[in-house]
C-alpha positions as CSV (number, residue, x, y, z in Angstrom):
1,X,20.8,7.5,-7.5
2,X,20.6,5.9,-4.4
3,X,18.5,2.1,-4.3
4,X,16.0,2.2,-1.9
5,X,15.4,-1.1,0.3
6,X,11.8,-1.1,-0.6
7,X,9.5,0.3,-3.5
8,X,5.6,0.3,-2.3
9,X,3.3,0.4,-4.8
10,X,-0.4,1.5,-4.0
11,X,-3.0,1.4,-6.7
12,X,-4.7,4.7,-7.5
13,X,-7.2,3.6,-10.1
14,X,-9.9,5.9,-10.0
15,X,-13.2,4.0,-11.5
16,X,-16.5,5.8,-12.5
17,X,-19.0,6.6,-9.4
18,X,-20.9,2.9,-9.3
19,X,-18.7,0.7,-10.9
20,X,-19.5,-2.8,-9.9
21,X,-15.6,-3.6,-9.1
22,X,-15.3,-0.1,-7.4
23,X,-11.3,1.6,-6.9
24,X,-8.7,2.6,-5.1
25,X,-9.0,5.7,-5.0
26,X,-12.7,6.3,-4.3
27,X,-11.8,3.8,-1.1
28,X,-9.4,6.5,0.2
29,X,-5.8,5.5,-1.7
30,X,-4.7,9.1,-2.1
31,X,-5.5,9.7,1.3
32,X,-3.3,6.5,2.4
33,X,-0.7,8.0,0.0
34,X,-0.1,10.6,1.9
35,X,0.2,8.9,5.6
36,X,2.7,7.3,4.8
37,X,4.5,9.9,2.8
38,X,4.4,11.6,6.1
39,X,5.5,8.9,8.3
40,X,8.1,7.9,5.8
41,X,9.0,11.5,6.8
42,X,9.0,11.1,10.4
43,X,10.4,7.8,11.0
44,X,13.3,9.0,8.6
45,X,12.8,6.4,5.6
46,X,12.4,8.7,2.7
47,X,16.0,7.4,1.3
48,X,15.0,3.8,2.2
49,X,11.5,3.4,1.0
50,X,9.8,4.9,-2.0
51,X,6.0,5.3,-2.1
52,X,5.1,4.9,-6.1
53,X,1.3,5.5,-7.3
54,X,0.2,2.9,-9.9
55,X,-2.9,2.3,-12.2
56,X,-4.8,-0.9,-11.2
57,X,-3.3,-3.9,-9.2
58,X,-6.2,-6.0,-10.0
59,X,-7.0,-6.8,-6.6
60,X,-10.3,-4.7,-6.4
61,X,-12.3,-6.3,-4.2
62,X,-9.7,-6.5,-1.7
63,X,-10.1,-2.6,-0.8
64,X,-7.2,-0.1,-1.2
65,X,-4.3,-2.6,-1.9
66,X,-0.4,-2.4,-1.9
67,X,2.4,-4.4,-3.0
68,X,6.0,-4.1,-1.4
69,X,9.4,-5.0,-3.7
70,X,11.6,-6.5,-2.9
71,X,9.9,-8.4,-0.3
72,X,6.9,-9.4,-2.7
73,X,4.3,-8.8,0.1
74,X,0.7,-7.5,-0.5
75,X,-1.7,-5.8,2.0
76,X,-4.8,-5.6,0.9
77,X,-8.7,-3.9,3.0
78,X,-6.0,-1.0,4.2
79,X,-7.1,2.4,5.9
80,X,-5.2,5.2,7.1
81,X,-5.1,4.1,10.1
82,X,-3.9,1.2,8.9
83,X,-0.2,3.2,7.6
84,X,1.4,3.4,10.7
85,X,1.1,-0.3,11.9
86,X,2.9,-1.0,8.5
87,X,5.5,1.5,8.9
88,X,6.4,0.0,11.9
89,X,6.1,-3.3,11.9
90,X,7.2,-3.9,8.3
91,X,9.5,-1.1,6.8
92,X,11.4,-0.4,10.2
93,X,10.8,-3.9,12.2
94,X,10.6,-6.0,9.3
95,X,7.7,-8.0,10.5
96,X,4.6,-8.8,8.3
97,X,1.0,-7.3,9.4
98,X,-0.6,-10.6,8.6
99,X,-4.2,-9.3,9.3
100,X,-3.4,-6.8,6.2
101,X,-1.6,-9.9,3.5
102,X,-3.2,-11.1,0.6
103,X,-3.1,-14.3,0.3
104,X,-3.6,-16.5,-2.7
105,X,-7.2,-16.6,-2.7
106,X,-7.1,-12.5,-3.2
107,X,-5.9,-13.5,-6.6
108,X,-8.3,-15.3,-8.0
C-alpha cells in the first residue's frame, strides 16, 4: 500500500440534540466529509491525501475541526465552503489558511 503525503482527520462526534459542548457532526462534518472527498476527486489527490473520520478531537467549541498529518496543522470554525480553499491552498499549494488554524489558545 501506497503512503499518502497527508492523512486528514475530521472529527465526526455526533453529541445528543442540546449538549452544552455541541459536535461535529450536528455542525455539518459529514457534509464537509464529503466536499472534500469530491474535490480530492477532482483535483486528482485521492492517492496523495486520505480523508479519515474520527470520534472527538476535543476541540468542540472551535466548530467542525480537522487535523492534517504529517504537517501537524489544525483548522478549526470550518464550513463547506470552507473545503475548497483548503484543497487549494494547503494540499495542492502547500500554503496554510491561517484564518481556519487553531492556535494554542483552541486548546485550552
Amino acid at each position: 500500500m501506497a503512503k499518502r503525503d497527508r492523512y486528514v482527520f475530521i472529527c465526526m462526534n455526533d453529541r445528543p440534540p442540546g449538549h452544552p459542548r455541541g459536535s461535529c457532526y450536528e455542525r455539518g462534518a459529514a457534509q464537509l466529509a464529503e466536499r472534500f472527498a469530491m474535490l480530492l476527486m477532482e483535483k486528482d489527490l485521492l492517492g496523495k491525501v486520505r480523508i479519515i473520520s474520527t470520534s472527538c478531537l476535543d476541540t468542540c467549541e472551535s466548530g467542525v475541526t480537522l487535523a492534517v498529518y504529517p504537517d501537524d496543522v489544525w483548522y478549526g470554525r470550518i464550513s463547506v465552503e470552507d473545503a475548497e480553499e483548503i484543497v487549494e491552498r494547503h494540499f495542492v499549494g502547500g500554503e496554510l489558511v491561517e484564518r481556519l488554524t487553531l492556535g494554542p489558545a483552541d486548546f485550552e
